[in-house]
C-alpha positions in Angstrom: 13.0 1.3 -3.3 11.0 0.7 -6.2 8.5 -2.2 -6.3 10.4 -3.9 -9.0 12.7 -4.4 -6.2 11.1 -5.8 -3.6 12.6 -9.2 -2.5 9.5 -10.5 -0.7 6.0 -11.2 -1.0 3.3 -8.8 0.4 -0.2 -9.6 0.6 -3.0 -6.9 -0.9 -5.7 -6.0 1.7 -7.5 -4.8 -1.4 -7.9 -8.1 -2.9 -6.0 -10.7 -0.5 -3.8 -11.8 -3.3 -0.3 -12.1 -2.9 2.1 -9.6 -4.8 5.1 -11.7 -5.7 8.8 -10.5 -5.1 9.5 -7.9 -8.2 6.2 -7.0 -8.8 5.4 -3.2 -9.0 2.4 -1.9 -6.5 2.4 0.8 -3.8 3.1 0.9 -0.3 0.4 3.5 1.5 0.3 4.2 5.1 -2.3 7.1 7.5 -1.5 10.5 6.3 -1.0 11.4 10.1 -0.7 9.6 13.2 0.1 10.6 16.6 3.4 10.3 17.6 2.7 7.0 19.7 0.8 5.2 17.5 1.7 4.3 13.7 4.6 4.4 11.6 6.6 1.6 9.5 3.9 -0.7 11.3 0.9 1.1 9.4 2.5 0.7 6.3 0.3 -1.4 3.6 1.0 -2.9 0.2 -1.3 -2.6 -2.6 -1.8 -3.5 -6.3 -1.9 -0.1 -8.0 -5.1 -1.3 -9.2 -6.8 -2.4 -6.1 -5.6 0.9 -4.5 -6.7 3.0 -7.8 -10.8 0.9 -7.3 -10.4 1.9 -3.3 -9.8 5.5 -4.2 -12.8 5.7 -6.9 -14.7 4.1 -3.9 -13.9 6.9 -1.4 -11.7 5.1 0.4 -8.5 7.6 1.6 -5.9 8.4 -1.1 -2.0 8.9 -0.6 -0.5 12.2 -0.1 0.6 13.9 -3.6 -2.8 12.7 -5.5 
């Protein structure tokens, strides 16, 4: 599913700003977790430009950048 289509609101942890419904942004989520802990649960939705500052900060970057 593409952002575009998302049919609800997520909130950024980046900037605590809401992303509206429709609204292009990534979903991000721990790289590995053990097999009891983690999952759809861990999952996280960013403003590609929040995430894009966290990564020039250091901060852990999705699998395939």
């Amino acid at each position: 599913m593409t952002g575009a289509a998302a049919v609800k609101a997520y909130r950024c942890p980046g900037c605590q700003q809401l992303i509206p419904p429709g609204t292009p942004h990534l979903v991000v989520w721990p790289e590995w977790v053990a097999d009891d802990v983690g999952g759809v649960s861990d999952r996280r939705h960013w403003h590609t430009a929040c995430w894009q500052r966290r990564v020039g900060r250091g901060g852990p970057r999705p699998v395939g950048w």
